[in-house]
Structure formats: C-alpha cells, structure tokens
N, C-alpha and C positions, 0 to 999 in steps of 0.2 A: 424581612424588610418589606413594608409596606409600597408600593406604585402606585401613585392616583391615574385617571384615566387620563388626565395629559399625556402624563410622559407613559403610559401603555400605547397609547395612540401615535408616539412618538418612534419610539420604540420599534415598533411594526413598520413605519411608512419609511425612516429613514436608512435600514439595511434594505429596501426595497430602492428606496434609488442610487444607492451605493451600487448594487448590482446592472442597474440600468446606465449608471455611472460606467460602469465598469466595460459591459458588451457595447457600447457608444464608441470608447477608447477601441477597441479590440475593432469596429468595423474603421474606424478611420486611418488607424495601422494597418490595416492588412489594403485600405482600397488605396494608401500611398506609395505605391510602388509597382517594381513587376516582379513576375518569378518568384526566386528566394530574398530579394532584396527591398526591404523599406526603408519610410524615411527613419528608421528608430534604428534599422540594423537589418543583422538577416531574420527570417522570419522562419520558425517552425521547432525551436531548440532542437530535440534529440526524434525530433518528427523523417527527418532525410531516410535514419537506415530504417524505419518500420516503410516508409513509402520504396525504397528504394527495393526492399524486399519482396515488398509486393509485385514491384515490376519485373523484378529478376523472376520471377515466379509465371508473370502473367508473359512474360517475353519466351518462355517455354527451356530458361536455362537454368535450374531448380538444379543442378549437379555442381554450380560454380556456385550457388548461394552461400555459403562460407571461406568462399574465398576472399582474399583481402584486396585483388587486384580488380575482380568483378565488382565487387562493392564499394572501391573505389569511383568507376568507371559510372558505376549507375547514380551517384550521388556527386558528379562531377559539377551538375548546374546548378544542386540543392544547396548549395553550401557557399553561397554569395563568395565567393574568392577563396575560402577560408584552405589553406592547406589540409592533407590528410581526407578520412572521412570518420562515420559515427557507426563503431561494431552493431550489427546483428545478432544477437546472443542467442534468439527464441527458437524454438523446436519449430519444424518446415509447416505444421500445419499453421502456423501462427502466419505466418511470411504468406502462407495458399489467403487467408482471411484478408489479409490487407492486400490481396491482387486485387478484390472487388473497388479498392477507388485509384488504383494504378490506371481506368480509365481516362481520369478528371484529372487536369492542369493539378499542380503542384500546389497551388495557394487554397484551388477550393477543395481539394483533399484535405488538407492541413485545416479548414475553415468547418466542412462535416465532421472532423476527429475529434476536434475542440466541441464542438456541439453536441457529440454521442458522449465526452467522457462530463461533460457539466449535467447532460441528461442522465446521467452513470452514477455522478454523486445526488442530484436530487430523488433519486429513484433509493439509493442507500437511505439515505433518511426518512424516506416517506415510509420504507419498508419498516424500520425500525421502532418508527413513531408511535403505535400500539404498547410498546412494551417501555418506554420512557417518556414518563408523563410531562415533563421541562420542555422536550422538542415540539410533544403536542398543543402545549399552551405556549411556546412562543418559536412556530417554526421560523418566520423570515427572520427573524434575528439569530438564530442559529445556524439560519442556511446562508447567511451574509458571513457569519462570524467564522464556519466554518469555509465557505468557499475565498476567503480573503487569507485565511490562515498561510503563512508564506512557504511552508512545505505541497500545503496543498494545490494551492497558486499555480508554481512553479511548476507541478505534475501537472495538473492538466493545460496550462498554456505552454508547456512547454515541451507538446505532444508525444506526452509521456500516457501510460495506462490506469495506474494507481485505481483514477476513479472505479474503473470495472473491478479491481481487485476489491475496493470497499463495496459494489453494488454485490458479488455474488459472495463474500461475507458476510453482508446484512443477509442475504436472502435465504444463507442456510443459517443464520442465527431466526430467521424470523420462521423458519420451515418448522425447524425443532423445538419453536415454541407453541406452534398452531399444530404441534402430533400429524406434519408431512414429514418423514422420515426422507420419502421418495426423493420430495422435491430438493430435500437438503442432500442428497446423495448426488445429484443430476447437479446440481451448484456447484460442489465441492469437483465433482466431475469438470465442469466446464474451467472451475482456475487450474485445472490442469495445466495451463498455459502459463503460469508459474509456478512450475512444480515444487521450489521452495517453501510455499504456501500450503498447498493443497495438497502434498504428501504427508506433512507433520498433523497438518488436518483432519486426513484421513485415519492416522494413526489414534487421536483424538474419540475421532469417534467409534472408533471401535475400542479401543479401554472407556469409552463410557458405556455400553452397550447400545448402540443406535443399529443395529443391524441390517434394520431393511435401508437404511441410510448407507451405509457400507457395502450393502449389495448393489445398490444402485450406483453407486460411486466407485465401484469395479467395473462393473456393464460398463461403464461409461469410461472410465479407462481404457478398455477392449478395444472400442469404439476408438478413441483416438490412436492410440495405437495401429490399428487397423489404416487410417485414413494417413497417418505419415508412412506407412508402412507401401501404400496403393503410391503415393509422392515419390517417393525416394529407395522403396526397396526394403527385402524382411530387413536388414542391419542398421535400418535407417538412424538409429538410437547409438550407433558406435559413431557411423558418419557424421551425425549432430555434434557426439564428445570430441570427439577428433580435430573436426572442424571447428569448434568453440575454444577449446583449450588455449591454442595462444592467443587468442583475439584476448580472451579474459586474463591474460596473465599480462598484455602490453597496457588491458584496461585498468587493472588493480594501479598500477603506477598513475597512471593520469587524471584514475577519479578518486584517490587516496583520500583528497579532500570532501570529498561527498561520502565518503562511507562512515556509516553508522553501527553494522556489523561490529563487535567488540573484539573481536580477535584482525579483522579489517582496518577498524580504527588505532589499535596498538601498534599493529604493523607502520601506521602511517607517522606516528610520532617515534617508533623505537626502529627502525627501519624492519625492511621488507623482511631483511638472515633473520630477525631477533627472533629468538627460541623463549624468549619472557613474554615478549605476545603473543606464541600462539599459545604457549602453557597455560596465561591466565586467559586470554581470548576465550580459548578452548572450551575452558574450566566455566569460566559463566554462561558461556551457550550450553552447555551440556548441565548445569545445572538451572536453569531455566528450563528445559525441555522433562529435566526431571520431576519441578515442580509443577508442571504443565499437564505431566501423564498422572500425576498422582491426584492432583483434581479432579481431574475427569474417571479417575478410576473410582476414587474413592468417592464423589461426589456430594464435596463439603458445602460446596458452594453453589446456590441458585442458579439457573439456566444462565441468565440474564449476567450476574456475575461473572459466573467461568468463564465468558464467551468473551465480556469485556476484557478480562485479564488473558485471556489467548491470544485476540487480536493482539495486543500490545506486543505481547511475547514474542510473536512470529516474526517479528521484526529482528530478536536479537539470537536467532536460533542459526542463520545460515551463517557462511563465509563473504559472503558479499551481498550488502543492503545498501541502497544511496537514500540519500538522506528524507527525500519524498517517502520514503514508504512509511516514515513517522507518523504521516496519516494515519494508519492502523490505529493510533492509542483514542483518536476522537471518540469510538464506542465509549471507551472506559471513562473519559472526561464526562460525558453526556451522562454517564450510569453515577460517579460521583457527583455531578450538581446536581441531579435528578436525586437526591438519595440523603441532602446535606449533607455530602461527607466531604466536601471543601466550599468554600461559597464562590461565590461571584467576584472577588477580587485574585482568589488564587487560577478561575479560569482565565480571566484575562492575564496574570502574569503569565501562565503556561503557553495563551495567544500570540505573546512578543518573543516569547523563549524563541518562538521558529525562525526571525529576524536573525540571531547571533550569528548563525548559519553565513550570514553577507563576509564575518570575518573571516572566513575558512583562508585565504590566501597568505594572510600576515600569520597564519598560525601553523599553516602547513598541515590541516587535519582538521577534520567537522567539528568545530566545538558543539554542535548539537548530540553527538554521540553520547558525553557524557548526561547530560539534559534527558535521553530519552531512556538510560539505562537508571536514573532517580526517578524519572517519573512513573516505570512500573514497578519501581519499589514501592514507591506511593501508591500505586493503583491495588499492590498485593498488600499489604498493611493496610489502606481504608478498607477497602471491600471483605479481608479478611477478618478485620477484628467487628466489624459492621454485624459478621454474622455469626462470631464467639459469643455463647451464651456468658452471661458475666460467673464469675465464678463467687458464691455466698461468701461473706466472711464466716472464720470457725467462729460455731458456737459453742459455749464454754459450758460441760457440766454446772447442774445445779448439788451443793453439795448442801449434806442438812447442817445446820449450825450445832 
C-alpha cells in the first residue's frame, strides 16, 4: 500500500500529539488532588504495595515485609479510603530498589515510577529498532500505537513494571544479535526480579548454546542472591516462599479476572478445586515450554523470530500472569508487520483485542486470555511457515513412449 507524503506527515505528527495529549491529561490528574486522592479517584493503581515496600524496607523493618498486617499498616494512607491493601509478591531485593523513592511524598514517587517505566518502554523500542525495519521507518506511530495499547496503558500508569520487563527483553534480544553474549547474560540477570521470566530464559539460552550469556547470567544470579541474602539472611529464599504463599493464594481469588495464565484462567471459569483446569492448564503451559526449548535447541528459526515467539510464550508458561504482561507479544506483532506476514488491518484488530479486557467483570475471567493464547498460535504458524522451505511438487518420471 502505497502513502503519499500527506498522510506520512500525518501519520508522524498525530501519534506525537496523542502522546502529548496524553502526559497533559496525566499532569492535570495527578496536580488535582492530595496524597493518594484525585479528582478522577485514587491515584497509583497497584503502585501503594511497591511504595509501601520500599518504605517498610527504608523504615529498617524488612523482617515484617511479608506480613499482611505490616503491609497493611504501611499502605494505610495510599489507598484513598479503599479497605484492605495491594500484596507484595517480589523477592526483598526488589522491595531494597524501591526504598530509593520511599524518600519522596507518595504522588511524586508514583509520578518518577510512571516516568522511568514510559522511559523503560521507549528505550525497548529504540533497542530493537535495528533489527525491525517497520519500527525504524515509522517509530512515533508505533511508539503511540504501542504506548496507547490498553494492556500496555494500564501497566505502566498503573504503577505496575511491565515496561522494564520489555526494556531488559529487548536488551538481551538486541545483545544476541550484536554477538554481546555478556551483555545479554547481565539483562537476563537483572529480570531476575521476575524470576518467571528470566528463569525459563535462562533455560533458553542455554539449549541454544549462548554460553558466555549463561555464564554471565549466573554471576549475576550469585550476585543477587548474595544481596537478598546480606537483607534477610542465608534462607532468605524459604522466608520470601513462605511469606508469599498465602498472600498469592488470597490473590488468585481476587485477580482471577486479570489472569491470563491458562491453567489461572480455567481455574477462573471452572472454579478454583476443578482438576480440568489444571490438567488442560497444565497441559498447554508444559506444551508451550516444550515448543520453546525445541527452538532454541534445534534453532529452526532466525534470531529475530525465536525471540519474538518466546516473548509471547513466557507469558503462558507460569501459574499466574495478569493480563498486562500480554505486552510481551508486541515483539512478535512488530516482527509480523515488519515481515508481511499480517498487514496493517490485522495489527489494529489485535490493538482493540486489549480493550475486551474492560469486560472481565460480567464474565467473571479475562476474556483476553483466550485472545492471547490464538495469538501465539498466529505468531508460531506465521513466523514458522515464513521460514519452511516450500516443499517442490513430485516430479513424474519421463517414460519412453
């Protein structure tokens, strides 16, 4: 499809002020109000327990940090009236990281978090943009299209992490394309702080052979290890399970609707006992993980490929995924338009697919789960048959007459 320069020029300036649209909106909410309260409501979504962590850390009581009555107590003012508070799930060094803006009021913490993870996703894309020619010839509209995306949205204003989970994805997809093994080991390293992510990852690269990537991405294991270890003591890793375990088991109830996870999400339509969701749950996470390792083992598939279809993957390999982390598949949407192997109307359908998501309440379960468990079927059928040689038709002996 042909673009004259009108609408190229268009094109360009108008997700540019979408975006200024956007951070316009974002300072006149946050200066309507105090504290956790604005004129829209309360302000920080799932921001309280990452701050509140921080503070319980920076207050020097890192022993009560998984308790539920401490973490109450510290998200007492963050939570505009609302009863209860918002679980802690993360390993202690995470909680040590965010004591650094336990200094600053409540709103301008909340207001640098939002800044670092928008800077988190433009720095993913910038990284990437070398190896997908579509991003480099039309980033602001990609960087509009994807920072509007409503899973995406939501994660980062909704002081959640996501973004950094896609900035140090890009960075070890972009390490292992530029032959830094190192750097892509020290990445993988740092999402340690999802160890969902960054353990299957590591498994990843080592059935590809990335070695010096894998050595580095132990170091750096060590490394953390060691610094929760200085926090909380050698067992610190039992006291994290221990401590997390019921927080996540009161949380599976409450965020049944946000989970995207497949055996999370069955759970949420056939109830919690049903032994059908975790069997077939089970069954596609464990068969995703298979297909996963057998790529990277066998490496059928282009850098740039595998890595698009992994991202997507990681998303349905654990027990509990909320629905933000569907972000992961925008690699492999970029790598298909970038590739014609869907065009431009099937990316904007998959743009609004993240909207359905608003019905989760009348349905009692993420209707985006199903949405994101067809779209890396899509992502593994385009990209996989993209790189099947075609197979000749038989040729038929010549006989003599």
């Amino acid at each position: 499809m042909t673009i004259d320069a009108a609408w190229q020029r268009r094109l360009m300036l108008y997700p540019r002020l979408i975006l200024v649209t956007i951070a316009a909106a974002f300072v006149i909410v946050i200066a309507a109000g105090s504290g956790s309260d604005t004129a829209s409501g309360r302000v920080g979504g799932d921001f309280p327990a990452f701050y509140s962590a921080g503070t319980i850390v920076a207050n020097g009581d890192i022993d009560g940090l998984y308790d539920p009555a401490v973490q109450a107590a510290a998200q007492e003012e963050l939570l505009g009236g609302e009863d209860g508070f918002i679980m802690y799930p993360y390993a202690p060094y995470v909680a040590g990281a965010y004591s650094a803006l336990a200094g600053l009021p409540y709103r301008t913490a909340y207001v640098v978090h939002t800044a670092l993870m928008v800077a988190a996703l433009v720095g993913a894309l910038t990284l990437i943009r070398p190896m997908v020619d579509i991003l480099d010839r039309w980033f602001s509209l990609i960087l509009g299209a994807t920072a509007t995306a409503y899973p995406i949205f939501v994660g980062t204003s909704g002081g959640q992490n996501t973004a950094l989970t896609l900035l140090l994805l890009a960075a070890t997809w972009r390490a292992l394309a530029d032959d830094r093994e190192e750097w892509a080991g020290v990445a993988v390293a740092l999402l340690l702080f999802r160890p969902q992510y960054a353990l299957p990852m590591l498994g990843l690269l080592f059935l590809g052979r990335h070695w010096r990537a894998v050595g580095t991405a132990g170091i750096g294991a060590g490394a953390v290890f060691a610094i929760n270890a200085a926090m909380v003591g050698p067992g610190w890793m039992m006291t994290w399970i221990n401590g997390v375990r019921p927080l996540l088991e009161a949380d599976a109830e409450i965020n049944a609707v946000n989970e995207i996870a497949p055996m999370a999400f069955l759970h949420a339509v056939l109830g919690v006992d049903s032994s059908v969701a975790m069997i077939v749950g089970g069954t596609i996470s464990i068969a995703v993980a298979v297909a996963l390792s057998w790529l990277w083992w066998r490496q059928h598939l282009d850098l740039t490929s595998r890595f698009a279809v992994t991202a997507a993957g990681l998303t349905l390999l654990g027990f509990h995924t909320i629905y933000y982390d569907s972000s992961l598949c925008i690699f492999a949407v970029l790598v298909m338009l970038d590739r014609a192997l869907i065009d431009v109307r099937i990316g904007i359908c998959i743009w609004a697919a993240g909207l359905i998501q608003l019905g989760k309440e009348s349905l009692g379960a993420s209707p985006l789960a199903p949405v994101v468990l067809a779209l890396f079927a899509l992502i593994v059928g385009k990209l996989w048959l993209a790189q099947t040689p075609a197979v000749p038709e038989r040729v038929l002996p010549i006989h003599d007459s």
